[in-house]
C-alpha positions, -999 to +999 in steps of 0.1 A: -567+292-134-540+282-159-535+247-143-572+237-150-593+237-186-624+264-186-644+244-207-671+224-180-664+190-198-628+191-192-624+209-162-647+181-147-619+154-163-590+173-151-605+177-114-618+142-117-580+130-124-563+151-100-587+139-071-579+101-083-545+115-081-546+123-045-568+095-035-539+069-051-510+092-027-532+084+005-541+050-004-504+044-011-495+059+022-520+039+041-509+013+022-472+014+036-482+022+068-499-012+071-471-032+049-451-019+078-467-025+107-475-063+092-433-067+090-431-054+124-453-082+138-429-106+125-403-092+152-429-096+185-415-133+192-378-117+194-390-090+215-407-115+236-379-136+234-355-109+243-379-103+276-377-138+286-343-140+284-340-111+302-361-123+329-343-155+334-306-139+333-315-116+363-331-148+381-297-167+377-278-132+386-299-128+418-293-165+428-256-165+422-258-127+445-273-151+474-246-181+469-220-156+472-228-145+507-223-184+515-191-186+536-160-205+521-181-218+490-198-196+478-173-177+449-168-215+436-209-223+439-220-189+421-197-197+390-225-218+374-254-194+377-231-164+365-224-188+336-260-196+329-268-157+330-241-150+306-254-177+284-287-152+287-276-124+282-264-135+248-296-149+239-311-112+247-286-095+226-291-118+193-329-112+202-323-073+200-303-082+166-330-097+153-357-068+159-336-043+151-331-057+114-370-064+115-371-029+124-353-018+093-367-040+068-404-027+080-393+006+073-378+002+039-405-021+026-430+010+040-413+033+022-409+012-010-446+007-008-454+045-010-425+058-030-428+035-062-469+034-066-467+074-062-434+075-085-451+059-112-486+076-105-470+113-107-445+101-139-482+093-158-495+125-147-476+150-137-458+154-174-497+164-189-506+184-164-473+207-166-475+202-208-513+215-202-507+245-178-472+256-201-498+250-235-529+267-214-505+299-199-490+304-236-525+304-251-539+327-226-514+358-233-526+363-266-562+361-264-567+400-258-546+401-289-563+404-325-530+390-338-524+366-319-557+346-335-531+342-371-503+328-345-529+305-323-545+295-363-508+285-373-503+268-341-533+245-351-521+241-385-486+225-375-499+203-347-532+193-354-544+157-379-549+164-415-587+148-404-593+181-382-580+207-407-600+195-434-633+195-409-627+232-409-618+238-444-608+223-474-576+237-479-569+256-445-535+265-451-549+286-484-573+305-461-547+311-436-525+328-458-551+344-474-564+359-445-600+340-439-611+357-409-637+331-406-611+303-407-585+319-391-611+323-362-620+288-360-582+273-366-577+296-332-605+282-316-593+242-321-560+255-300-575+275-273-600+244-266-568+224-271-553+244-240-584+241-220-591+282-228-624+276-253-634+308-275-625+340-268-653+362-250-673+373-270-664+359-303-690+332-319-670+300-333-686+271-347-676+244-329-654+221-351-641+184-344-622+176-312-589+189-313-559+161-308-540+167-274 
């Protein structure tokens, strides 16, 4: 459970996050799937093209076939129609240039239109969510640990406002090192909430202010 916060209030943000997190990857992927299909559109009237071409060049092939069988004439009379067919068949083979590079700009722009909405959706939140579950797995292997509250209170001294000490104590650093169970125990608190762990089991904490992330 170290990925995700106990506490109900958080847990509910980070769930509520990582479900927008996943909706944004589909969305992104349905996204490309369309930007791709809309380039490949562009390349029907070459494919047609390509067709028609096609269809004439064996027309002009099967004609010139039939002058040939023409006695005496018929090598000189076919020339024209193998010409024409040629002429064709070059028209088909730019057309099939042109959809294959349709082809590959459809896919790239697809690809570009799910890798760099998902790169920049996993750079904003994969970073906190590793920070939190490194932060929330340190926490949690000293909570059976009586000493580990002076380490989790020191913890909260060092990274948390000046605003949220004070809330707790006047001078918290002074009760620290003196020993105050009672402030020790609620310094803890601020950075087991901070890692998503609340109180420990069984201990009763006043609730101070919110801790800073």
């Amino acid at each position: 459970m170290g990925f995700y916060a106990r506490e109900p209030r958080r847990l509910v943000a980070q769930v509520s996050a990582d479900t927008l997190v996943l909706t944004s990857v589909v969305l992104s992927w349905l996204l490309s799937r369309l930007t791709e299909r809309a380039v490949l559109a562009v390349a029907a009237p070459a494919r047609q093209a390509a067709v028609a071409a096609g269809t004439v060049s064996g027309q002009f092939r099967s004609v010139s076939e039939e002058t040939a069988k023409l006695p005496s004439i018929g090598n000189q009379l076919r020339q024209p129609f193998d010409a024409a067919a040629g002429s064709f068949d070059d028209l088909v083979g730019v057309a099939d240039d042109q959809v294959r590079s349709i082809e590959r700009l459809a896919d790239l722009l697809g690809w570009l239109a799910f890798v760099i909405p998902v790169t920049v959706i996993l750079l904003l939140w994969l970073p906190r969510r590793v920070r939190f579950y490194l932060r929330s797995r340190a926490a949690q292997r000293y909570l059976d640990s009586e000493a580990a509250l002076d380490l989790l209170a020191l913890r909260t001294l060092v990274s948390q406002p000046v605003s949220v000490l004070t809330a707790i104590n006047p001078d918290p650093a002074a009760a620290w090192r003196s020993g105050d169970a009672t402030v020790i125990t609620r310094l803890a608190d601020v950075e087991l909430r901070r890692s998503g762990l609340g109180p420990r089991s069984g201990t009763e904490v006043r609730r101070g202010p919110a801790p800073a992330s």
